[in-house]
C-alpha positions in Angstrom: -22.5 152.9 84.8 -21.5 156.0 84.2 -18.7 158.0 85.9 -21.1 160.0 88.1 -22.8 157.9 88.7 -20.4 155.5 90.2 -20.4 158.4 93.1 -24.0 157.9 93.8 -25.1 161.1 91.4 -28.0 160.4 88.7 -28.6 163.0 85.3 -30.5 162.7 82.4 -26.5 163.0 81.1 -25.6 159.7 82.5 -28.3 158.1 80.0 -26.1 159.9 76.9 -23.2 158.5 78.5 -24.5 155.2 77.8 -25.4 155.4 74.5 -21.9 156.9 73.8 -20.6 153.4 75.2 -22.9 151.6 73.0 -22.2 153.5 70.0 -18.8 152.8 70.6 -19.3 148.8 70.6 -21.2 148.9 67.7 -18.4 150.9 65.7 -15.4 149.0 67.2 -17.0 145.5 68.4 -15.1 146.1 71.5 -16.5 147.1 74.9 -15.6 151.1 75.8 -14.0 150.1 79.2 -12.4 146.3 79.2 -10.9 146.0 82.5 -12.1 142.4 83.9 -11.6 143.8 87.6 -14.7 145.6 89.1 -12.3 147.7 90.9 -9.9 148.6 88.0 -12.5 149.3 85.6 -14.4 151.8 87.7 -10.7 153.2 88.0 -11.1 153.1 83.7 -14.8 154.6 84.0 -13.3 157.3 86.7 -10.9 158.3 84.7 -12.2 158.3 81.2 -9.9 155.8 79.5 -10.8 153.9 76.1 -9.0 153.0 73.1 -9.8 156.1 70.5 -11.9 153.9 68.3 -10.9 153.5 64.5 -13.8 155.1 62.8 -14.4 158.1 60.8 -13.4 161.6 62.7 -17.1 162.9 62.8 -17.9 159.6 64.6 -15.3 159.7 67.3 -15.7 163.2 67.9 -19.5 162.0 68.1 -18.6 159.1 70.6 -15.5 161.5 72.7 -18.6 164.4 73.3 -21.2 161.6 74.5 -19.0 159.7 77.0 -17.2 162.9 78.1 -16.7 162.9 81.8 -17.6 166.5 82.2 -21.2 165.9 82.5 -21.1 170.0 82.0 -19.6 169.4 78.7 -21.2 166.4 77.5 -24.2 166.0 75.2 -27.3 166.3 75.9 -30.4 165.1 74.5 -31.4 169.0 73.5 
């Protein structure tokens, strides 16, 4: 779920965000955010905390722009 809308806020962005995440699995193998606890990994989703995947530099710039917490700043579909 993405960060905003963990506060109850939905965009068109929070769909990119989730892609992002799932791009990031399917470089790394890893899930974006790991935290087991509900709690402390909505704190890790709030916060925008991940392991910088090990990838090529146009793909994590790719990945960093789609699961940007600055919905403002974040991709779009356009």
């Amino acid at each position: 779920m993405s960060p905003e809308a963990l506060k109850g806020e939905f965009s068109f962005k929070s769909d990119i965000w989730a892609a992002g995440c799932v791009l990031y699995q399917m470089v790394t193998g890893r899930k974006t955010f790991q935290k087991e606890n509900p709690i402390e990994l909505q704190k890790q989703i709030e916060l925008g905390i991940y392991d910088e995947p090990e990838c090529s530099p146009g793909c994590k710039d790719l990945i960093s722009k789609m699961i940007c917490l600055d919905i403002q700043t974040r991709f779009s579909a356009e």
